[in-house]
C-alpha positions in Angstrom: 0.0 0.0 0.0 1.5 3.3 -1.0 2.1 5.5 2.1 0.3 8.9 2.4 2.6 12.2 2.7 1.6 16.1 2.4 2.5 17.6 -1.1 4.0 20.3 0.0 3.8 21.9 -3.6 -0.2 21.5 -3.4 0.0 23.0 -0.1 1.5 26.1 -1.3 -0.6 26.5 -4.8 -3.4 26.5 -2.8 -2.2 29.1 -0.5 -1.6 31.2 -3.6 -4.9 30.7 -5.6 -6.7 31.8 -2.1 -4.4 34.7 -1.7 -5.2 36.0 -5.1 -9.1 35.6 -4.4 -8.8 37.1 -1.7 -7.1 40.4 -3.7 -9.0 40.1 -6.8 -12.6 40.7 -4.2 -10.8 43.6 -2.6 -10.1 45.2 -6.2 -13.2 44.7 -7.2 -15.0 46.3 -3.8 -17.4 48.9 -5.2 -15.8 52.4 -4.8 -18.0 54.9 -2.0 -19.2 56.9 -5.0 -20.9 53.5 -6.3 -22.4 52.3 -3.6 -23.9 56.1 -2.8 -25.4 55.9 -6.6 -26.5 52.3 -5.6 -28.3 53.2 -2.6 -29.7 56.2 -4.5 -31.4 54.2 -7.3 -33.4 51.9 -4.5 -35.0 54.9 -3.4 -36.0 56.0 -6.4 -37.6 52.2 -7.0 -38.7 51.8 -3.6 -40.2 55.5 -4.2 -41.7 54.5 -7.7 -43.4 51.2 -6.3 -45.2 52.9 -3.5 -46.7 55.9 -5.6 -48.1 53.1 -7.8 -49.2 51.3 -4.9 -50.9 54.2 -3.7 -52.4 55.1 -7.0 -54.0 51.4 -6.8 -55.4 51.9 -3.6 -56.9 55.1 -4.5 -58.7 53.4 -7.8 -59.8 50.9 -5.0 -61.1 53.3 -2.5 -62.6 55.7 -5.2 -64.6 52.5 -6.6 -65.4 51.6 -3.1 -67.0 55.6 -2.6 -69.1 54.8 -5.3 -72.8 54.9 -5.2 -75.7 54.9 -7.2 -76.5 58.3 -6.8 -72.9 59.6 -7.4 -70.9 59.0 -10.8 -66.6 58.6 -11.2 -65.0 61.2 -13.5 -63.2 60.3 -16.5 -60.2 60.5 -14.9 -60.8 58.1 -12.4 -63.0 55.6 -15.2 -59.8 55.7 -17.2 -57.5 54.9 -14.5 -59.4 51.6 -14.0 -60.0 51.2 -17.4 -55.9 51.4 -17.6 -55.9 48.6 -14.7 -58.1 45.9 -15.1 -59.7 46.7 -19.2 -63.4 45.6 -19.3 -63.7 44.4 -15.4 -63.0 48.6 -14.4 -66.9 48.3 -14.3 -67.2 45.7 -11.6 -65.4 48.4 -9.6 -67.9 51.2 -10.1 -70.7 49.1 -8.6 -71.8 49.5 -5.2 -70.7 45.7 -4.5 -67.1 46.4 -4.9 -67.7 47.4 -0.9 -65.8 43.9 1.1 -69.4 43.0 2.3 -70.5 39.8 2.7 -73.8 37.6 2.4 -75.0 35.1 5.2 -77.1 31.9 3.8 -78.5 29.1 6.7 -80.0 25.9 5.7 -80.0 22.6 7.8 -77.0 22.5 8.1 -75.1 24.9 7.5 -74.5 28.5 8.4 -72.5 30.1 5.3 -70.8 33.7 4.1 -70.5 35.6 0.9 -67.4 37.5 0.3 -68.3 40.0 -2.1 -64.3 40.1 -3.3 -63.5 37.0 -5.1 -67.4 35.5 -4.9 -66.0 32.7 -2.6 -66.8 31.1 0.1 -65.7 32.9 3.4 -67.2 31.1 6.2 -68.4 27.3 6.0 -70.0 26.3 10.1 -71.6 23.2 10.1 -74.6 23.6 12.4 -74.5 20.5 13.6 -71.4 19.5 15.2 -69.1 21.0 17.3 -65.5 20.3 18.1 -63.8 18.6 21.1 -63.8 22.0 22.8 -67.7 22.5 22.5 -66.6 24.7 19.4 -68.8 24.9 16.6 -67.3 22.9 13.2 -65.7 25.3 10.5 -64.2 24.2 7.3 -63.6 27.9 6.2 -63.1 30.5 8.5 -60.7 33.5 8.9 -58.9 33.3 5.5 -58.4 29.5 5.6 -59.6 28.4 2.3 -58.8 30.6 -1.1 -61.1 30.0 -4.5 -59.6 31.9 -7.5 -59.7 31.2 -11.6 -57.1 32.9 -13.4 -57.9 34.1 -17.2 -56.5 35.9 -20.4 -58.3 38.5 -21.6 -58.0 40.0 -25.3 -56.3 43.0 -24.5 -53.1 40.8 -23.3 -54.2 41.0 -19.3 -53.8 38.4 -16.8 -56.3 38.8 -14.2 -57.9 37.0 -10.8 -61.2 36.9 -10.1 -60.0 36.6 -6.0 -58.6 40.3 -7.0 -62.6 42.0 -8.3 -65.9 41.9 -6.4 -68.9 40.0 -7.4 -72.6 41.3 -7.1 -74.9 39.0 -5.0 -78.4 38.3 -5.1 -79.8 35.6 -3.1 -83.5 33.9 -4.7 -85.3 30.5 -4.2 -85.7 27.9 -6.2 -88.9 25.8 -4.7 -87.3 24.8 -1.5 -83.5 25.1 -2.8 -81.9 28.5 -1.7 -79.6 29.8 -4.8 -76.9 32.3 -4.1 -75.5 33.9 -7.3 -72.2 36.1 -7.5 -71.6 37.9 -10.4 -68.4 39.5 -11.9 -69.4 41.8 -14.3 -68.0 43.7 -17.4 -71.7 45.1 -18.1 -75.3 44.8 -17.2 -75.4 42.0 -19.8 -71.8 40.5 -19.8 -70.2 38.7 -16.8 -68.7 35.5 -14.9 -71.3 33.8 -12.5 -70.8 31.4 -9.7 -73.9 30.2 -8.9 -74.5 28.3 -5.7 -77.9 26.0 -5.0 -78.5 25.1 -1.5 -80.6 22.2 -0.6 -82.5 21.5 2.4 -80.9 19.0 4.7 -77.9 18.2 2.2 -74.8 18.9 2.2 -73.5 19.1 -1.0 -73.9 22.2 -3.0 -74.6 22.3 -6.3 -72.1 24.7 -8.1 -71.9 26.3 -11.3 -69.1 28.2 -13.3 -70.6 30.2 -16.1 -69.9 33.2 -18.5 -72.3 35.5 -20.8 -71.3 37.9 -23.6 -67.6 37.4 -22.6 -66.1 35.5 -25.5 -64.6 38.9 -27.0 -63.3 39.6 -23.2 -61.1 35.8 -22.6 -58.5 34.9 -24.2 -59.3 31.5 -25.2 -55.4 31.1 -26.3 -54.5 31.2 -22.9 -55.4 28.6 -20.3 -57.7 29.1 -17.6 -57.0 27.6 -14.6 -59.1 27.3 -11.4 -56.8 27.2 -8.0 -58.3 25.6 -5.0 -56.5 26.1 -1.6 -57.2 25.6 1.7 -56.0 24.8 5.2 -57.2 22.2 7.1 -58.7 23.3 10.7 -58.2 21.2 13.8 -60.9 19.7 14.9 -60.1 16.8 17.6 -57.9 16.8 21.1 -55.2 14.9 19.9 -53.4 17.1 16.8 -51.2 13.9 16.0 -53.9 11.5 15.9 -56.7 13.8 13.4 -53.3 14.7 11.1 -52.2 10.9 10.6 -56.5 10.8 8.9 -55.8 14.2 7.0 -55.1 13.5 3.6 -55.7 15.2 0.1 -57.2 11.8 -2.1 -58.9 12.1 -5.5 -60.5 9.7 -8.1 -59.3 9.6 -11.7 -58.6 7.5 -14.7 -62.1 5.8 -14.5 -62.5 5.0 -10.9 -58.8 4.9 -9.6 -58.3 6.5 -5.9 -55.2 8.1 -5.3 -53.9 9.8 -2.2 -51.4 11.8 -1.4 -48.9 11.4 1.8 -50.6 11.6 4.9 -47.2 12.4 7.0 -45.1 14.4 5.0 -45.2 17.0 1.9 -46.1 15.4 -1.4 -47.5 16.1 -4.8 -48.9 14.9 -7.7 -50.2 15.5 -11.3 -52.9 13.5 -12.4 -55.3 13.0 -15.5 -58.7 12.9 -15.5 -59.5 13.6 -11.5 -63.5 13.3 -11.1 -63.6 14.6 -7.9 -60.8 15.3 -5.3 -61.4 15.5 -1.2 -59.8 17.7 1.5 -60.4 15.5 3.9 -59.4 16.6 7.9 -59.9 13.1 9.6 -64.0 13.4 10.5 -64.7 15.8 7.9 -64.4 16.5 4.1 -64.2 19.3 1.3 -64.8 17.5 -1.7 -64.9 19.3 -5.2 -66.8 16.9 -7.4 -66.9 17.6 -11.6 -70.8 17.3 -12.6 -70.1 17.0 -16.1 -66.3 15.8 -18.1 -63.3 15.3 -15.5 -60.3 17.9 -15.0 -57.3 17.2 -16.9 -54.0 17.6 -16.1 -54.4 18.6 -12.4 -51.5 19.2 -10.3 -52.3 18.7 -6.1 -49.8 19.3 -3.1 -50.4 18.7 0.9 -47.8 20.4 2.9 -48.1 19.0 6.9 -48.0 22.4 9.1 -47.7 20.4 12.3 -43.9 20.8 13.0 -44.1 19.6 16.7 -47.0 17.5 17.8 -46.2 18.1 20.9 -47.4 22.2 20.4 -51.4 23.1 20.2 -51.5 24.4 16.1 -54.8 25.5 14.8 -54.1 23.9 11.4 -52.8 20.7 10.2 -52.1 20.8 6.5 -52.6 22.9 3.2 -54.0 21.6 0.2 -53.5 23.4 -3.1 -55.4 22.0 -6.9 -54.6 23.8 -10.1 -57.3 22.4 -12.2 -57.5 23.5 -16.0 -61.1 24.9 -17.1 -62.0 24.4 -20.9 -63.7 27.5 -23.2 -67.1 26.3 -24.6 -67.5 28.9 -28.0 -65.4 31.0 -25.9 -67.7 30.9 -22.8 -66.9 28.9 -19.6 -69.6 26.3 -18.2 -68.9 24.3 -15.6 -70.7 22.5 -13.7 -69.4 21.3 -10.0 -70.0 19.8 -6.6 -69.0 21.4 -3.5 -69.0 19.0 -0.2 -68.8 20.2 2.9 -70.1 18.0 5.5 -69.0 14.6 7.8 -66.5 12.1 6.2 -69.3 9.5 6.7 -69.8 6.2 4.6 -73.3 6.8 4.6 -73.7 9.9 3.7 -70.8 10.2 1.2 -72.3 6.8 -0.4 -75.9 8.7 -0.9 -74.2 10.9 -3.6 -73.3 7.9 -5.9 -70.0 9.2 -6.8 -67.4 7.0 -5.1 -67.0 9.6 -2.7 -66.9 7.0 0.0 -63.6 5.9 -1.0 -61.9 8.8 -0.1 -62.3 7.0 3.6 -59.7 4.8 4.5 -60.9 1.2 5.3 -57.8 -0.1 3.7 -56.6 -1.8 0.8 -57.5 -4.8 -0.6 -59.0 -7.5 1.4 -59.1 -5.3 4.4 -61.1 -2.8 2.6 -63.7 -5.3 1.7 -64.0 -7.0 5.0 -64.8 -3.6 6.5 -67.5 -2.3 4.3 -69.3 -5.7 4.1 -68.6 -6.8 7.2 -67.9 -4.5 10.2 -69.6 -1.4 8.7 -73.2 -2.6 8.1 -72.5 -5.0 11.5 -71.7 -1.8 13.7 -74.5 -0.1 12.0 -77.1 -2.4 13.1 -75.9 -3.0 16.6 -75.8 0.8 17.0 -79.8 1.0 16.5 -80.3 -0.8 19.7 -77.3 -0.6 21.8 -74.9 1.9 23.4 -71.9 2.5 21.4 -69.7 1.1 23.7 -72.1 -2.1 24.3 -72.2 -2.3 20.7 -68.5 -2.4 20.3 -68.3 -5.5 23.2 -70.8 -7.3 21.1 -69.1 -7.0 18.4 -65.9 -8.4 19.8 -67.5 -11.7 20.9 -69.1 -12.2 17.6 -65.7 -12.2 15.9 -64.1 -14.2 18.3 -66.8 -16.6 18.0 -66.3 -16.7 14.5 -62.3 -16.9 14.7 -63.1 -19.0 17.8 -62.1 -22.5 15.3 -58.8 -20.7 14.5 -57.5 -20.4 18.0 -58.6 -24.4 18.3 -56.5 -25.7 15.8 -53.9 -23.6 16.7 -54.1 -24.5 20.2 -54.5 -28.3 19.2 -51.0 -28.0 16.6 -49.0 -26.4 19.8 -50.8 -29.7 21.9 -49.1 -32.1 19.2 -46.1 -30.4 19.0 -45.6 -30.5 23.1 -46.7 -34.3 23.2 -43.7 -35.2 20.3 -41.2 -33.0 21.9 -39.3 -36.1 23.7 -39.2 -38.0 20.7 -38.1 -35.2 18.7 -35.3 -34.1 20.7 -34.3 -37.9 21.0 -33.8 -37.8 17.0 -31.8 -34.7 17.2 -29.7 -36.0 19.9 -29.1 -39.4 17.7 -28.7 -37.7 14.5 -26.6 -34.7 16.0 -23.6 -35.6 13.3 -25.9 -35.6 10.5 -28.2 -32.8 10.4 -29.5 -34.0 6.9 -30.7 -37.5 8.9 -31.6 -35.5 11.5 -34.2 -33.5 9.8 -35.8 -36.1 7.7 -36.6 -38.1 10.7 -38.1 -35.0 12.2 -40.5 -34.3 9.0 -41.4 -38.3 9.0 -42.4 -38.3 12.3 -44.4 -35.0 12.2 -45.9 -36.0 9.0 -47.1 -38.9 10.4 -48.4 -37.9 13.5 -50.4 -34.9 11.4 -48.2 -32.0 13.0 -46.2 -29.6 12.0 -45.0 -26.0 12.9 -46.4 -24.5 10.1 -50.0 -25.6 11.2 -50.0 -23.4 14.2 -48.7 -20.5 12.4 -51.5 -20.7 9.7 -54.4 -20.4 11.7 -52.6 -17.5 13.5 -52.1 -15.6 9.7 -56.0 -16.3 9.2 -56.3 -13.8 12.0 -54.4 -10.9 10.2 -56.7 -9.8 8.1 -59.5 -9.2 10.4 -56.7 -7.6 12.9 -55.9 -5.0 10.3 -59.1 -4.2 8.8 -60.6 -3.8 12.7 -57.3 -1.5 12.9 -58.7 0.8 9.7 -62.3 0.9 10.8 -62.3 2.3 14.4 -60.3 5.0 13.2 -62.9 6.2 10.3 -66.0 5.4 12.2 -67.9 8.5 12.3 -70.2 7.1 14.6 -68.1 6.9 17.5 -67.1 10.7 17.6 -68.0 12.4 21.1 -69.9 8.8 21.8 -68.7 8.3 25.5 -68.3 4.8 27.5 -67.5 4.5 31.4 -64.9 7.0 31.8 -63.7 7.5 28.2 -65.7 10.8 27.4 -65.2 10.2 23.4 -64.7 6.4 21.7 -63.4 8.1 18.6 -60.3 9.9 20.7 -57.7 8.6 23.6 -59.1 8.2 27.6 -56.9 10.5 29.5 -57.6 9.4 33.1 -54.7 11.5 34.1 -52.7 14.6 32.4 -49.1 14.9 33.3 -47.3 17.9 33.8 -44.3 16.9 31.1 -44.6 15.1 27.6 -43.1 11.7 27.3 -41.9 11.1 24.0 -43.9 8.6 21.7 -46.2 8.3 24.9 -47.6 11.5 25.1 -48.6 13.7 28.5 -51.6 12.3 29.7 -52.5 8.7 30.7 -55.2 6.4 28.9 -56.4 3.8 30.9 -58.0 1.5 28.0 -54.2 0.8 26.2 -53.5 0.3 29.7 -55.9 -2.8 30.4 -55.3 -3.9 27.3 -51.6 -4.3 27.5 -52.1 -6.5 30.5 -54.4 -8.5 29.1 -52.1 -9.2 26.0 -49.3 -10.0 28.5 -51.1 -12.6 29.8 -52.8 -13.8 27.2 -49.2 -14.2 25.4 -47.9 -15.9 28.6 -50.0 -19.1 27.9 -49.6 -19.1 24.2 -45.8 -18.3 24.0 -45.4 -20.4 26.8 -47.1 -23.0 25.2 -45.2 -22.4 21.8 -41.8 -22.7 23.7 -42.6 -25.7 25.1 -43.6 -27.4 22.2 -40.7 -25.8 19.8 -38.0 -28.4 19.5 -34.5 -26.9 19.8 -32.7 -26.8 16.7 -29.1 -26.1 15.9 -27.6 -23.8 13.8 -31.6 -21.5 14.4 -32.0 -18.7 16.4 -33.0 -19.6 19.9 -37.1 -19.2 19.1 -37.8 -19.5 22.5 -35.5 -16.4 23.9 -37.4 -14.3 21.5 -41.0 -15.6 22.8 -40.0 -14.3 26.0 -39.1 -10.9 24.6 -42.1 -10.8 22.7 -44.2 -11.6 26.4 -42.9 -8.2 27.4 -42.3 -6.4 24.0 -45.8 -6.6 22.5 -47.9 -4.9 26.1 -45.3 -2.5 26.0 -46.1 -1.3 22.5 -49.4 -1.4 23.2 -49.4 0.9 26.0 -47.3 3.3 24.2 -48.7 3.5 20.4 -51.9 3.5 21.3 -52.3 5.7 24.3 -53.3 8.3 21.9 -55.2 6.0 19.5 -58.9 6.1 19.5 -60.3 4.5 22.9 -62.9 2.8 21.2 -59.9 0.7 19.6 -58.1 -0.2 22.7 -61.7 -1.4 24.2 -62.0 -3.5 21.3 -58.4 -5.4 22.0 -58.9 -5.6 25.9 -62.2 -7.3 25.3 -60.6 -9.4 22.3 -57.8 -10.6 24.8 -59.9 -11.3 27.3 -62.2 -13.6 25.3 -59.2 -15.4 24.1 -58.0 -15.8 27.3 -61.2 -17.7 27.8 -61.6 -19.6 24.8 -58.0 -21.1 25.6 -58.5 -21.9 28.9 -61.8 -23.5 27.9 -60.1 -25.4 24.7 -57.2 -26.5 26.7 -59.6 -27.9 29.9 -62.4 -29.1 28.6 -62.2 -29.6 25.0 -58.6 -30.8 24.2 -57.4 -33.9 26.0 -53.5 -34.8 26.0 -54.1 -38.1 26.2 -56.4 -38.6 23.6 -54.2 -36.4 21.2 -51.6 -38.5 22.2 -53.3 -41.7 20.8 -54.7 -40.1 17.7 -50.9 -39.6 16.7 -49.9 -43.3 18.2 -52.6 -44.6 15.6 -51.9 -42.4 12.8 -48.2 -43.5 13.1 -49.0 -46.9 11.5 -51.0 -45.5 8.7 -49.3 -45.0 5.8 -48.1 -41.7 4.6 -47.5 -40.4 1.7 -45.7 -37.0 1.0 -46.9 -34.2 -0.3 -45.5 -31.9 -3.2 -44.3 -29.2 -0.9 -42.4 -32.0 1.6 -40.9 -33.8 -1.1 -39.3 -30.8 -2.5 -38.5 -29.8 0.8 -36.7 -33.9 1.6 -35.1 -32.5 -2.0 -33.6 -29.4 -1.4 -32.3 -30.9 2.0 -30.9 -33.4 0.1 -28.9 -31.4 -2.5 -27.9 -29.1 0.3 -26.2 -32.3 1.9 -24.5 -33.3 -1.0 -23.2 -29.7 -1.9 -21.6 -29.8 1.7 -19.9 -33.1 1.9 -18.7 -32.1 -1.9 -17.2 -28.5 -0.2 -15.7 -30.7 2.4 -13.9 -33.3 0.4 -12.9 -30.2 -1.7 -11.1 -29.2 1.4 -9.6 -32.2 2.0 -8.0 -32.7 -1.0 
């Protein structure tokens, strides 16, 4: 290896090409006359930029002064004509005052702004917030509805930027809001909002008159949707792990973005897309051909979870709007309302997908399973009743599982002498060794793997009952003995410091829970370890049972201490029950003895191998013969 030494000649040729940076900045130091000319020319711009700024406020205060009974000049008329071209006349009209316009249905309680023709203010009337607060999806600036547009006389304007004339009418029983942006008393861009009684989705319309010599329909036209998701539940960390920007495209495909960190996407052909913020939604739904080419970010705005924030993310949509003759029509869904199965189903849109049930088979055991079952219990039982009934149902069901598995660990315990003897004989040939072991299991009818199968039946009812808790609406501010809301965690205590990954309060559900997995895995593990033949050359199976007895409580008391309480019930009744079933299987249903002759007699029946142990008795053997080839290798 060729020794390292300092090159003393790079050593200096560095000194000198710093040296000469070093003079080549000083010569090139702007002289005191420069820098005086320098400062000079920013206050003239800064100077400049606030005499057109205050020219622009004037045009907006003048247009603001404006009544019917009292006319602009032609000064002032040409000064917004100079600004904004056609739209100068939305200016003039007494609406160009920042008022706003209050609509109540069912449920909601909703504002106007006159600027923009948004949405300014979306309460829903009937829910409130873990603080007694009533529910807002918009409030205070929160949410931000704008369409940017060409116009022919090579502008680029913002309809967030001009104020829109209100008039409020009925339509039979439906309430219709309509904001207009105007160019004249014939010409202008409507949003048109139709309430319905006891709904809440809004039916929502884009549309233009006697503008197609206003746009430019060379340029795009884009609609941007933002808006900030509000908090809504006691624990921040909990509702922002459910608050997630998702969307339906291509035909039916669902598509979310991350739910923990920033993301975003572009996607074709979105039919709808959904703000959600854990138990409630802002949907945007397309009545009519799907956006193309929309591009969607979430940004997460909780930087310590450990802080109160009054937001949890920002969602931002460019979606492109198309010219119809050179007239925009558009017609559009806006949700507001619960992120309920029920309720999002009614609107036959797939909205309902936008909840998370999970993927796959998970997903499908939840909404034909657990959904419809929870919703039937609920009509005659308390929530938390219903959720206990529920629990034995499904371990009846699953109760079968837990038998064979129980009866596989049985076998297993009963042909542990015999086992071990084989080992012990066979310790110098591992490849004897392990065929005796399979014969002897495959003839007795047991075999490791048979416990363990049963136990992965279990999985997908775990994790589906792990998706639905957290998305069932029902549960939210449902109480139960001392939890106070089965959709949230039951602090029983709050401590004076945060722990980290705990939290600073104390549930007592994960708590009871934890202790009855402990014990619940001391009989099974222990059972498991005594049955589980000692192998060499494995990892010691039984050391890690005994961490496991330990480790799996302990992450239940820590994960889900802030975890919805209505979850944890569910698992401390679950363990409970299968504490019973086993001690029932294992004391009155499964005899040792009788086991123990069932294998004695299925020991002289023939047995023939399946596919899976004869290529198994293969593989075992060409491992074999690649060793004692590797040792006579050696040898030689």
């Amino acid at each position: 290896m060729e020794e390292k030494k300092f090159d003393v000649k790079s050593i200096i040729g560095f000194v000198l090409i710093f040296g000469i940076l070093i003079f080549m900045m000083y010569q090139n130091q702007p002289t005191p006359e420069e820098l005086e000319a320098q400062k000079k020319a920013e206050q003239e711009q800064l100077a400049t930029e606030k005499k057109e700024s205050k020219q622009e406020e004037t045009l907006v205060t003048t247009a603001n002064d404006y009544t019917n009974t009292q006319a602009l000049d032609s000064t002032a008329k040409a000064a917004l004509q100079s600004k904004v071209g056609s739209f100068a006349y939305s200016l003039t009209l007494p609406s160009s005052a920042d008022k706003q316009t209050t609509v109540t249905t069912d449920v909601f309680e909703l504002k106007f702004n006159n600027k923009g023709g948004q949405l300014s203010q979306v309460k829903l009337k009937n829910f409130v917030d873990y603080d007694s607060v009533p529910i807002y999806l918009v409030k205070d600036n929160n949410s931000a509805f704008n369409i940017t547009f060409g116009t022919s006389d090579n502008r680029t304007l913002n309809t967030q930027d001009f104020p829109f004339q209100p008039t409020v009418t009925k339509s039979g029983e439906n309430t219709v809001v309509s904001m207009k942006l105007k160019v004249s008393e014939t010409a202008f861009l409507e949003y048109r909002y139709e309430l319905k009684p006891n709904d809440y989705m809004i039916d929502f319309s884009i549309k233009s008159q006697g503008l197609s010599n206003v746009f430019n329909t060379s340029q795009p036209i884009t609609l941007d949707w933002k808006q900030k998701g509000i908090r809504h539940a006691k624990s921040i960390a909990y509702e922002n792990r459910y608050t997630r920007l998702t969307y339906m495209h291509d035909e039916g495909k669902v598509d979310k973005l991350s739910q923990t960190g920033d993301d975003d996407e572009i996607a074709e052909d979105v039919e709808w897309l959904s703000y959600r913020q854990f138990f409630f939604s802002s949907i945007l739904v397309s009545n009519d051909s799907p956006f193309k080419d929309v591009a969607m970010t979430s940004k997460n705005l909780v930087d310590d979870e450990e802080i109160d924030t009054l937001f949890t993310k920002i969602y931002t949509s460019k979606l492109p709007l198309a010219y119809n003759s050179g007239e925009l029509n558009k017609s559009l869904g806006l949700y507001y309302g619960p992120t309920k199965a029920e309720t999002l189903k009614s609107y036959d849109k797939g909205l309902e997908q936008s909840i998370p049930f999970g993927w796959g088979i998970f997903g499908w055991i939840n909404k034909i399973i657990f959904i419809p079952l929870f919703g039937f219990l609920i009509q005659y039982l308390p929530y938390g009743i219903a959720i206990i009934v529920m629990t034995i149902l499904v371990k009846i069901l699953l109760s079968f599982v837990q038998y064979k598995q129980f009866l596989s660990q049985a076998k297993m315990k009963i042909l542990k002498p015999e086992l071990d003897a084989v080992r012990e004989k066979y310790k110098d040939n591992k490849l004897k060794a392990q065929q005796e072991t399979m014969a002897i299991q495959s003839k007795a009818g047991a075999s490791p793997l048979s416990g363990c199968l049963p136990g992965l039946m279990q999985i997908p009812v775990f994790y589906a009952l792990f998706q639905f808790f957290p998305t069932a609406f029902d549960l939210r501010q449902k109480s139960f003995l001392w939890a106070d809301d089965l959709s949230s965690y039951d602090s029983i205590l709050e401590l004076p410091f945060s722990i980290p990954l705990y939290g600073s309060h104390v549930s007592l559900f994960p708590i009871l829970a934890a202790v009855a997995i402990f014990f619940y895995m001391k009989m099974t593990t222990g059972q498991q370890v005594a049955s589980q033949p000692t192998q060499e050359g494995m990892p010691d199976m039984g050391k890690m049972m005994k961490y496991m007895i330990y480790f799996s409580p302990l992450l239940m008391l820590v994960f889900f201490n802030n975890y919805a309480s209505g979850l944890s019930l569910y698992y401390f009744i679950s363990n409970l029950i299968s504490i019973g079933i086993m001690l029932v299987i294992k004391n009155y249903i499964i005899d040792e003895d009788k086991v123990l002759a069932k294998i004695e007699v299925s020991k002289t029946k023939p047995k023939k191998q399946n596919k899976f142990q004869k290529k198994m008795a293969e593989m075992m053997e060409q491992a074999e013969a690649q060793k004692q080839a590797q040792q006579k290798g050696k040898k030689k």
